[in-house]
C-alpha positions as CSV (number, residue, x, y, z in Angstrom):
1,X,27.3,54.4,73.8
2,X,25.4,53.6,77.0
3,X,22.0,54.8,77.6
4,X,21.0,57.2,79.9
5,X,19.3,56.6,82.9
6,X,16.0,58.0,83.3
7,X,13.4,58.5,86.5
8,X,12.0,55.2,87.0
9,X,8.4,56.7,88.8
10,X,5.0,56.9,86.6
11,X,3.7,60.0,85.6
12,X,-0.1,60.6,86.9
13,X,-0.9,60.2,83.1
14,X,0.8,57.0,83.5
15,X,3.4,57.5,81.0
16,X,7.3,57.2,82.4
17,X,9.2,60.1,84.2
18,X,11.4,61.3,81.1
19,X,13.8,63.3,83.6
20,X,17.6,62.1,83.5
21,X,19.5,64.4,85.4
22,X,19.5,64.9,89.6
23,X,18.5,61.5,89.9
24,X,19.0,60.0,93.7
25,X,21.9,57.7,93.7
26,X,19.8,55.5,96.2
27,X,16.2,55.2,94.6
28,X,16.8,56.8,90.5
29,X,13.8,58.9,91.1
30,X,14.2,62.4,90.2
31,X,13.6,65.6,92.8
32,X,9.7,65.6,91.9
33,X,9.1,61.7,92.4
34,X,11.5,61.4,95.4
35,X,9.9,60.5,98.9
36,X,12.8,60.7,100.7
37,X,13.5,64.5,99.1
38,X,9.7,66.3,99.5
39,X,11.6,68.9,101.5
40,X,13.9,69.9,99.3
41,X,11.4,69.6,96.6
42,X,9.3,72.1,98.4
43,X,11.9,74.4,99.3
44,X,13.0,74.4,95.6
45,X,9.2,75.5,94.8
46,X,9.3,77.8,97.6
47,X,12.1,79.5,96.0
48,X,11.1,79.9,92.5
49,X,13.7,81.0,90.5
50,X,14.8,83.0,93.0
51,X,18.2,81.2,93.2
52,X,21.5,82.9,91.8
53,X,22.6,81.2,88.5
54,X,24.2,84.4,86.9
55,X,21.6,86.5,85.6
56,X,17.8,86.9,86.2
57,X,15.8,83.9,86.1
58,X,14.3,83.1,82.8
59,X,10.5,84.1,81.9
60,X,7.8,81.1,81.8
61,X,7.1,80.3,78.1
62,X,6.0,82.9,76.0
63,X,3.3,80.6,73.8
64,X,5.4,77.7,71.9
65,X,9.1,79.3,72.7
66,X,11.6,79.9,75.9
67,X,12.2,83.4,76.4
68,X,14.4,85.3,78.8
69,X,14.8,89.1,79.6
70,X,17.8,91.1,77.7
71,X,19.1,91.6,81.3
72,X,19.7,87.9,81.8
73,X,21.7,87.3,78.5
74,X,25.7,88.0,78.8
75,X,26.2,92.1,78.4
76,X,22.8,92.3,77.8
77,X,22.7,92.6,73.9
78,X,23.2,90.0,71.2
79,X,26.5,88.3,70.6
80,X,28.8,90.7,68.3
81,X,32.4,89.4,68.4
82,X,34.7,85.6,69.3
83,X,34.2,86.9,72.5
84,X,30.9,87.6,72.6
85,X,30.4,83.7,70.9
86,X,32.8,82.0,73.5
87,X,30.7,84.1,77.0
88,X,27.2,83.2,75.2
89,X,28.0,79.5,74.5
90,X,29.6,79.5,78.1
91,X,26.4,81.1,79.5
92,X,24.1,78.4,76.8
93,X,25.9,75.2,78.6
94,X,25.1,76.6,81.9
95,X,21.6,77.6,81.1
96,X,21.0,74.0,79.9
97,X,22.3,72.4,82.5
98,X,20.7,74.6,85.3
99,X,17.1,74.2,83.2
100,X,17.1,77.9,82.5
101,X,16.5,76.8,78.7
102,X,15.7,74.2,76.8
103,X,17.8,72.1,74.7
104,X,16.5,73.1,71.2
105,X,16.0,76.6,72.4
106,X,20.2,75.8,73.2
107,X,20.7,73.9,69.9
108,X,19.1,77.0,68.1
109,X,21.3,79.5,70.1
110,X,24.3,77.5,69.2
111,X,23.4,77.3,65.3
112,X,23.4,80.8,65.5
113,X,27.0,81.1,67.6
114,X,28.3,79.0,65.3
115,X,26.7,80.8,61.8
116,X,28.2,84.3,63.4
117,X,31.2,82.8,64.2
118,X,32.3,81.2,61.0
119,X,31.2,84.7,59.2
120,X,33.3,86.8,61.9
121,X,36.7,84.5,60.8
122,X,35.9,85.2,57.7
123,X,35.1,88.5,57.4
124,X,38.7,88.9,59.0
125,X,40.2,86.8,56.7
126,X,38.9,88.5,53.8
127,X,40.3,91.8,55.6
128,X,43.7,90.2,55.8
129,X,43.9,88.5,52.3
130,X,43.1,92.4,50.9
131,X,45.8,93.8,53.3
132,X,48.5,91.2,52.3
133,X,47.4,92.2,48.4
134,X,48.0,95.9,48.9
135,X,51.2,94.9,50.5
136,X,52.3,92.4,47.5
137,X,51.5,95.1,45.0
138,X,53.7,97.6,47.1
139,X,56.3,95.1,46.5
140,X,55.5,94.6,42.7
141,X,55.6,98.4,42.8
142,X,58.7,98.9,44.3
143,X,60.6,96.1,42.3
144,X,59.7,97.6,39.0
145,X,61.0,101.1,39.8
């Protein structure tokens, strides 16, 4: 597995740039450390979350954790069916890759998908195992008499 390219610029606290993602082809300097992209740096700024990723921009950090509002998640309200899993993991890659969220605050989410998901498939399992019982003891029934 290769390793991923990361900003090559210094920090002001003289550590290295740990950004690896919308790095210039031409220099490997991420938007914030590029010279030759301060404009769109700035307009990026300027804008401020004001762009249209699918849903209201997320909240600044709430103490230690990401939030966002209800209003930005998919259908507003927490995931309740496969369907529900499916849009939310949708929307959780998207946020990640836009920056709307970060990645344990994505690997949290998905530990949760995941957890209702498995229970969902098995609650309907379980639903389909009694059905199928009351249907062999029909049968049982019906053979007897």
């Amino acid at each position: 597995m290769s390793e991923r390219t990361h900003c090559t610029a210094t920090r002001n606290d003289g550590g290295a740039c740990a950004v690896s993602w919308g790095l210039s082809p031409d220099t490997q300097l991420c938007l914030a450390h590029d010279p030759c992209r301060k404009e769109l740096a700035a307009a990026a700024r300027r804008s401020g979350g004001t762009a249209k990723t699918g849903g209201a921009a997320p909240t600044k950090r709430d103490g230690k954790y990401r939030v966002v509002p209800p209003d930005a998640v998919p259908r507003g309200r927490p995931p309740k069916t496969l369907d529900d899993c499916i849009q939310w993991a949708s929307w959780l890659a998207f946020q990640a890759v836009i920056g709307g969220l970060d990645g344990v605050t994505v690997r949290e989410c998905n530990r949760s998908l995941t957890t209702l998901k498995d229970s969902l498939n098995k609650r309907d399992l379980l639903a389909r195992i009694r059905a199928l019982e009351i249907k062999l003891r029909q049968y049982e029934q019906d053979r007897v008499a």
